[in-house]
C-alpha positions in Angstrom: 100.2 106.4 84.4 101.6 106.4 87.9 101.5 110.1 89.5 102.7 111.8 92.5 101.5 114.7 94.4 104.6 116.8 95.8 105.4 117.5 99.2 103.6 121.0 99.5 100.0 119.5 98.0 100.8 116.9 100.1 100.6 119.5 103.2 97.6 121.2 102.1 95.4 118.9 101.3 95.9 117.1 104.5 96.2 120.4 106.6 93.0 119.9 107.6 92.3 116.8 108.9 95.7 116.5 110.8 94.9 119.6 113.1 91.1 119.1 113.7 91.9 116.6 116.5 94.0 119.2 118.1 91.7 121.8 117.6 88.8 119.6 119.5 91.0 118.2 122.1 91.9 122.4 122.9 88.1 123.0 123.1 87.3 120.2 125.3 89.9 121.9 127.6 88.0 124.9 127.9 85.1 123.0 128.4 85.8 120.6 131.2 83.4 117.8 132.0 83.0 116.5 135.3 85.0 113.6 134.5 87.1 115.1 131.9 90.8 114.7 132.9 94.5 116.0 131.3 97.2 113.4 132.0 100.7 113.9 130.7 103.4 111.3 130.6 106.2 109.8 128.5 107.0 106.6 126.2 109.6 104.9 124.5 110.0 102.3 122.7 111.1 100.1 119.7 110.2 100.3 115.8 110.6 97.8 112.8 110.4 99.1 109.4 109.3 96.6 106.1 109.2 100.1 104.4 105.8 99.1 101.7 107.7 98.4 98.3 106.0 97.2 95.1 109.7 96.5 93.7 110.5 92.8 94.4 114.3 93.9 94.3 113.9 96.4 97.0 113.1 93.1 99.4 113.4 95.5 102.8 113.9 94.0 106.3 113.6 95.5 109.4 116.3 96.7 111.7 115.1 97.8 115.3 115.5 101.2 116.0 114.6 103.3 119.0 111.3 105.8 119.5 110.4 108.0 122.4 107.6 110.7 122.7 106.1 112.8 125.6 102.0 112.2 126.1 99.3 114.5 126.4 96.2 112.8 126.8 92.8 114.1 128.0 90.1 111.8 128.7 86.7 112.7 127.7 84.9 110.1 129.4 86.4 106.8 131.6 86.1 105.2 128.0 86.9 107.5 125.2 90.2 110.0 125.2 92.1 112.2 122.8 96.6 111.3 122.8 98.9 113.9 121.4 102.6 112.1 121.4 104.9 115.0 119.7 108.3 112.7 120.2 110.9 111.2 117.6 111.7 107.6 116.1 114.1 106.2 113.9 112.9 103.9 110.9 115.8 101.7 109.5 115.8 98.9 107.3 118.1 96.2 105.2 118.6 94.4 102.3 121.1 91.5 102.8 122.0 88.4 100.5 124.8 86.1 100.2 126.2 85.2 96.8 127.8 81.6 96.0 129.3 79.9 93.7 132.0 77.3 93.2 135.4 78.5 96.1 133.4 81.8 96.1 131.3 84.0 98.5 130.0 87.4 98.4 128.0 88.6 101.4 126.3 92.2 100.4 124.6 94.3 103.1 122.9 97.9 102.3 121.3 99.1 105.3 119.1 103.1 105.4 118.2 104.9 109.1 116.0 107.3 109.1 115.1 109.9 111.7 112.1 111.8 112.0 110.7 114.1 114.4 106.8 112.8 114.9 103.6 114.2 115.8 101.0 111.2 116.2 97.1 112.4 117.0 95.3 110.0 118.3 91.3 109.1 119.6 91.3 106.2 122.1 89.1 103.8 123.1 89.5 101.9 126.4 87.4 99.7 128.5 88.1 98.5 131.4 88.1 94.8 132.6 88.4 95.2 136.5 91.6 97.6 137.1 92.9 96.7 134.0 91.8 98.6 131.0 92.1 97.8 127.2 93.7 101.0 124.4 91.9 100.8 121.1 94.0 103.6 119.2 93.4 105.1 116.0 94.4 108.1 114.0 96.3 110.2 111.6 100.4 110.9 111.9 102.9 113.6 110.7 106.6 113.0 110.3 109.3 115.5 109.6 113.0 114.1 108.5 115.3 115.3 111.2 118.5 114.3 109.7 119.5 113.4 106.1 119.0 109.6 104.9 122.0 107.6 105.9 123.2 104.5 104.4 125.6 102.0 105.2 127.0 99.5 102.4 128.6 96.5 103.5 130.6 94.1 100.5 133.0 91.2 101.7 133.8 89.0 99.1 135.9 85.6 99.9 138.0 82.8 97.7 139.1 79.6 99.0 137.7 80.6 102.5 140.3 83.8 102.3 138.9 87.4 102.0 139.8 89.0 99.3 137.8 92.5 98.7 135.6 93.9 101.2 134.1 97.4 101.3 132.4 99.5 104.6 130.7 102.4 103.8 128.4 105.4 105.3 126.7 107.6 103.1 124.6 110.5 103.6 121.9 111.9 101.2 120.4 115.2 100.9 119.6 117.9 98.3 118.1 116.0 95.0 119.6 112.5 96.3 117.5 112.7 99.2 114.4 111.3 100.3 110.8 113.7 101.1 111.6 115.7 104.2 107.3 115.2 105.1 105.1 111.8 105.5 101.9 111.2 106.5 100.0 108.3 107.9 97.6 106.9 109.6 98.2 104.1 113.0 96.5 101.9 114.3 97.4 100.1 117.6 95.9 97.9 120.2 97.4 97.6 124.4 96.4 98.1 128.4 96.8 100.1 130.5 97.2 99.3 134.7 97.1 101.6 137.5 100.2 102.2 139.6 99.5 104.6 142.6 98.6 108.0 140.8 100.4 106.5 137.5 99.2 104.8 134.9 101.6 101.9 133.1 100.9 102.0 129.6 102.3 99.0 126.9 100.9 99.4 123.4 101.6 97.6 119.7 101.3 99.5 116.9 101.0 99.3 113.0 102.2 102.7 110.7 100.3 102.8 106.9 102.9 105.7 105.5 100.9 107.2 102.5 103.8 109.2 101.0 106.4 107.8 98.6 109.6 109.0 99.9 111.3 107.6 96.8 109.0 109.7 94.4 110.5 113.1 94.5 113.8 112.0 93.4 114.3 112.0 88.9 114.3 109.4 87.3 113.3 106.8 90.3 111.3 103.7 89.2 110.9 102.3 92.8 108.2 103.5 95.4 109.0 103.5 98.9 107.0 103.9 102.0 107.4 104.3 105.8 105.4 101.2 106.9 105.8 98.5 110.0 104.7 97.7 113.4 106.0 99.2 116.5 106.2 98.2 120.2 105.8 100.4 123.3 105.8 101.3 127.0 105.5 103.9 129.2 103.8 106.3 131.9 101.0 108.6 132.3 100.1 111.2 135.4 97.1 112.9 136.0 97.1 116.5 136.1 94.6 119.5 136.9 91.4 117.9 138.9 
């Protein structure tokens, strides 16, 4: 029998492990090594959602939606660093197919967005081949839904070549018809890093393993559905302090 843990056991049993990373990276401040250094910086980017789905009907593809996030990174050694990114991203997907049959054609579009405010924690990993150095990253992530789910529905139907119904449609969910307001996850991702003067270019890839079903709170739902997909991104980082 498939069960679900809610939203608040959720929380507290991965309390814990989400804010232990934080918790070392603020003692490691105190306790600054000789090569120890706080950067800060910012990133954006783009995200495409397959949202995990053991429901061969709910076939999602992915839409590209935006991301951004400020940096705070603190290197522990020139190889090994702790990266904060508090920032937000947008995960958005589709189902499309095209009906035919004889004179007829019925194109069907149902397309979700949505928008989370994100707090990824990650350790790093990053050798350096000549000035150019190598980002190994790894670690847990929280989201928090920042606006309710929206859909769009798009129906044309057409005879003879001629349309003759069509429907356009926005739609926004909340209350009991919405989806779990918390996820978490865990992210992997692999990219460089180049010096620029006292900057640091940053380009990264990126793949998000969402462990909550945000389909499961809602009655009666037979479908599970999870924030999963890859994720591309660029950006800057400055050194701070020493």
């Amino acid at each position: 029998m498939k069960s679900y843990l809610s939203g608040t056991q959720t929380m507290k049993i991965l309390k814990a492990p989400l804010w232990i990373i934080p918790a070392i990276l603020f003692v490691l401040t105190l306790t600054t090594s000789s090569q120890a250094q706080l950067s800060v910086g910012l990133r954006g980017g783009v995200n495409f959602a397959h949202f995990g789905s053991g429901d061969p009907v709910l076939n999602y593809k992915p839409k590209t939606a935006p991301g951004f996030a400020s940096l705070f990174h603190y290197a522990v050694s020139p190889s090994f660093s702790f990266q904060v990114e508090p920032g937000y991203a947008q995960w958005s997907a589709q189902i499309a197919e095209t009906q035919t049959a004889p004179n007829y054609i019925r194109e069907y579009a149902y397309s979700i967005f949505l928008n989370y405010a994100e707090v990824p924690v990650l350790f790093q990993y990053k050798p350096n081949f000549g000035k150019l150095q190598a980002i190994f990253s790894l670690g847990p992530e929280a989201r928090f839904l920042a606006k309710p789910m929206k859909a769009k529905t798009k129906i044309i139907q057409y005879y003879n070549g001629q349309v003759t119904d069509q429907l356009d449609r926005t739609d926004r969910y909340t209350g009991d018809f919405g989806v779990r307001k918390f996820d978490i996850g865990l992210m992997a991702g692999i990219g460089i890093a180049y010096p620029a003067g006292p900057f640091k270019i940053i380009a990264e890839g990126r793949y998000h393993y969402g462990f909550t079903d945000i389909y499961g709170n809602l009655t009666g739902s037979s479908s599970s559905v999870y924030i999963r997909g890859i994720s591309a991104h660029a950006g800057l980082l400055y050194p701070i302090g020493k």
